[in-house]
C-alpha positions in Angstrom: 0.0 0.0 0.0 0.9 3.8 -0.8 2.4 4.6 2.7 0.7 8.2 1.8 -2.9 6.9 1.9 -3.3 6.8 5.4 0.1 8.7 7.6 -0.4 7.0 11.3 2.0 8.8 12.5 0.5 12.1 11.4 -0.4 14.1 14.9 -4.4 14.3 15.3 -5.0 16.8 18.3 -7.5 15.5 20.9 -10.8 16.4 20.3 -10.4 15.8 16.0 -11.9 13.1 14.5 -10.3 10.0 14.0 -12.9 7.2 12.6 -16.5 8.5 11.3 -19.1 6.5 10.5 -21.8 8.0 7.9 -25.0 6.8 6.7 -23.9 2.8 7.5 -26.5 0.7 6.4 -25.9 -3.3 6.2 -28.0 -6.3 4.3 -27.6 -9.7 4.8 -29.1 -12.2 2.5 -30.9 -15.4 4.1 -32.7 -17.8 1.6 -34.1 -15.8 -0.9 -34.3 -12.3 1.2 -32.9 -9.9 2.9 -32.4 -9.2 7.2 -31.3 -5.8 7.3 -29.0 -5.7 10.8 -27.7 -1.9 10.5 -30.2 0.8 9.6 -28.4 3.9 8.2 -25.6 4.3 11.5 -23.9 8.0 11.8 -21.1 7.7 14.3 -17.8 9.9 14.8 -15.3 8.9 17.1 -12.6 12.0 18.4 -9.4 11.8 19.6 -9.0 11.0 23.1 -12.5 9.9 23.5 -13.6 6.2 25.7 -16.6 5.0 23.7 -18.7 2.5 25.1 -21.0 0.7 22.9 -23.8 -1.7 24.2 -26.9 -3.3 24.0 -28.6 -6.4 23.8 -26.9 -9.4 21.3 -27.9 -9.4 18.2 -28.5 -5.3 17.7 -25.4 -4.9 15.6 -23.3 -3.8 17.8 -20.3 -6.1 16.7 -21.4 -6.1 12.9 -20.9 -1.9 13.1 -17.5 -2.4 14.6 -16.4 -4.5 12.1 -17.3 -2.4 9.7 -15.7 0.6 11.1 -12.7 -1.8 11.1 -12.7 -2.2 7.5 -13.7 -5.9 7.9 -17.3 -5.9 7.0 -18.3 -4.3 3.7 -21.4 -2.0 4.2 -24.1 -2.6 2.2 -23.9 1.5 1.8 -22.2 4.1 3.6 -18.6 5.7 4.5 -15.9 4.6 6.7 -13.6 7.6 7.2 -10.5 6.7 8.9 -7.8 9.9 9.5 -9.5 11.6 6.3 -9.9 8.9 3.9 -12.8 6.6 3.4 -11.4 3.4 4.0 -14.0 1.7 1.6 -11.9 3.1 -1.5 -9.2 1.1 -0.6 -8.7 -2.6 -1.5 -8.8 -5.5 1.2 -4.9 -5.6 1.4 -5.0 -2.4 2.1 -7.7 -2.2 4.7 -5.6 -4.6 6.4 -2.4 -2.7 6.4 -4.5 0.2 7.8 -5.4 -2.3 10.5 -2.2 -3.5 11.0 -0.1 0.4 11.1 -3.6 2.5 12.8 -5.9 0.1 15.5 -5.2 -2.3 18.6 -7.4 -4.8 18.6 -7.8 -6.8 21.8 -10.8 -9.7 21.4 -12.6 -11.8 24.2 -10.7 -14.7 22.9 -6.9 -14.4 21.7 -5.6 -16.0 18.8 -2.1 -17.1 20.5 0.9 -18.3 18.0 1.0 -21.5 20.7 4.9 -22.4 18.9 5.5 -18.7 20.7 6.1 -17.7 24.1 4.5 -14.3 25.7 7.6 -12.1 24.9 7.7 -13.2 21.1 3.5 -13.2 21.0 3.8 -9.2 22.5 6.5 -8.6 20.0 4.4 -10.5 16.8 3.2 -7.1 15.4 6.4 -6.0 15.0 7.8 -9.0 13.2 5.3 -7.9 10.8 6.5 -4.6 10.3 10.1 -5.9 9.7 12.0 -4.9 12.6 14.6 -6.4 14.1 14.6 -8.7 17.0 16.8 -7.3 19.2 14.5 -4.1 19.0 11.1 -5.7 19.4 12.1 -7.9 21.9 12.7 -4.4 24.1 9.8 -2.8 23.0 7.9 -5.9 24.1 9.4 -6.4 27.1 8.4 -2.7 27.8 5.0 -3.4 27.1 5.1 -6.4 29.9 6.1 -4.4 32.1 3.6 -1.9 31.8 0.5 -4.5 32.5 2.8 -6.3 35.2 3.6 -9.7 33.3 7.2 -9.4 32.6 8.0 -12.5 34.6 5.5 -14.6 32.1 7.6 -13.4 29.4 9.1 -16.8 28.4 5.8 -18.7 29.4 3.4 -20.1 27.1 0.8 -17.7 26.5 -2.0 -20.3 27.4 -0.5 -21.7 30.8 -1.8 -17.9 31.8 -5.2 -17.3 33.3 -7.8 -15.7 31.4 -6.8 -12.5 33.1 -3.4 -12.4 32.8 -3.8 -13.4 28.6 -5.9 -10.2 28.3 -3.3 -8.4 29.9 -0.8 -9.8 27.8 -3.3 -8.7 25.1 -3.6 -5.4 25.8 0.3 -5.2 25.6 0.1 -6.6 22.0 -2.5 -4.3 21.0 -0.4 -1.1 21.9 2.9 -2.1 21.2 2.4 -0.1 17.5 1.4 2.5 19.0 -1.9 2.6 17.7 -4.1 5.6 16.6 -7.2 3.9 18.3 -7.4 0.8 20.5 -10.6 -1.1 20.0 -11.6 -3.9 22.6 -14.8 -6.4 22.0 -15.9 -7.8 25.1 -12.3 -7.6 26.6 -13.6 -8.8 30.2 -16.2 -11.2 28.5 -14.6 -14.7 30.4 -12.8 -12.5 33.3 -13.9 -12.6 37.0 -15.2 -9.9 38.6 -11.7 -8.9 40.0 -9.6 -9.1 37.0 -12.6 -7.6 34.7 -11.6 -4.6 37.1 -8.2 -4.7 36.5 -8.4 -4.9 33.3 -10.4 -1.7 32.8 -8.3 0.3 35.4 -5.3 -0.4 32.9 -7.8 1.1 30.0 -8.5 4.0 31.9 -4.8 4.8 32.6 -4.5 4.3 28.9 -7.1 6.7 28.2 -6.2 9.2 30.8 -2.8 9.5 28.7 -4.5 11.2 25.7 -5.4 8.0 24.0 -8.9 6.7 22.5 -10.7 3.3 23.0 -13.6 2.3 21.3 -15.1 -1.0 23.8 -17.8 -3.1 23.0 -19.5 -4.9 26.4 -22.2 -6.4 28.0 -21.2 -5.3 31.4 -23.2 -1.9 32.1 -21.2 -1.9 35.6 -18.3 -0.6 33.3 -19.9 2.4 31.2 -19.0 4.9 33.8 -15.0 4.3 32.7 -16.4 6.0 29.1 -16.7 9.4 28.2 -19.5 8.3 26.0 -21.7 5.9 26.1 -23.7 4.4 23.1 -26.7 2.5 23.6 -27.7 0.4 20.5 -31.0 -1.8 20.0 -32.2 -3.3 16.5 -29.3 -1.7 14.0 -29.8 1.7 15.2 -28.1 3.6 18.3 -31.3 4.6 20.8 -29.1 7.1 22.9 -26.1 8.2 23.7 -24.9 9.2 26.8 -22.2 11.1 28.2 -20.1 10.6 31.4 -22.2 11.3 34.7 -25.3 11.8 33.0 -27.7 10.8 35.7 -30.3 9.8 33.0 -27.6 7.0 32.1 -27.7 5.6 36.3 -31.7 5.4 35.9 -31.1 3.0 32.6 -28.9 0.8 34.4 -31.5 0.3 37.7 -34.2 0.1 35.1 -32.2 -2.9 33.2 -31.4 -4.6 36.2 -35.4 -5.0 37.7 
């Protein structure tokens, strides 16, 4: 891909738009017709923003990330990802936008199991080409930030579930991502590490960065700056932090 399409490491000052959804609309053929599961979506994501996106399964909620991921062609509407509609590009190059732009941190990892944490956390940047010597610091770094330095040489899968997400999260940010973006990141945790977990994406987001997180766990939308409430292919209501209208839904959901 023309390295010029998309700069990542172009600057984007907090509060700019970095990924904007616009008119997303998605079809899905079954038998003979049609289920539509997104119904004309307008979403804009800005720097420095936590986004919280939930609702009930089956609303869309994962089929609009993907798109805004570049994974799932929209049956119409524009992806625009640091000025460029993503959409123009081919596949290869969606991914490479993936691969240079977005942390990605899913409820369930897909280890290399012939690779032990440290070379696992490092894996992005064999892809990128550099050398050893260099990721392996950089990785090491990024153990060291979520505490699991000493699993380093471990099989990822001997970990608990909480520790693998926080070996996760290290492999999601060791690009330096423009955007992380985590779906159901605390999905098979306990309680306790679930909390963990999302103390270490608040740090994250206190330093200036932006998370987009897609959960089930309502006892976790106070950590976002906004809060997006979808039902049926369409966003109901958003939300923003300390809304008291947003503490009401939450006692109403739980009766």
């Amino acid at each position: 891909m023309d390295k010029k399409i998309i700069d990542n490491n172009k600057e984007i000052k907090k509060g700019q738009v970095i990924l904007e959804g616009k008119g997303i609309f998605k079809f899905f053929k079954v038998g003979s017709g049609l289920v539509q599961v997104l119904k004309g979506i307008d979403v804009s994501i800005t720097k420095g923003e936590f986004i919280i996106l939930f609702g009930s399964s089956g609303c869309g909620k994962s089929t609009l990330v993907n798109i805004l991921l570049g994974l799932e062609i929209p049956s119409e509407g524009k992806v625009i990802f640091k000025g460029k509609d993503i959409y123009t590009f081919e596949e290869d190059d969606r991914s490479q936008i993936r691969k240079e732009g977005i942390g990605l941190i899913y409820q369930q990892q897909n280890w290399v199991k012939s690779m032990n944490v440290l070379d696992n956390v490092a894996f992005p940047l064999t892809l990128k080409g550099i050398l050893k010597e260099e990721r392996d610091r950089k990785a090491m770094d990024m153990l060291k930030m979520v505490n699991m330095e000493h699993a380093a040489d471990q099989a990822p899968t001997e970990l608990s579930s909480g520790q693998q997400q926080r070996i996760s999260f290290a492999r999601a940010l060791i690009a330096n991502p423009a955007l992380l973006v985590a779906d159901e990141p605390t999905g098979n945790l306990d309680s306790k590490s679930g909390v963990e977990l999302m103390g270490m994406f608040r740090e994250y987001h206190e330093q200036g960065n932006t998370i987009i997180m897609i959960t089930h766990d309502l006892e976790f939308l106070p950590y976002a700056t906004r809060s997006l409430n979808m039902s049926d292919g369409v966003i109901l209501r958003e939300y923003k932090a300390g809304d008291k209208e947003l503490d009401q839904f939450k006692l109403h959901i739980k009766k």
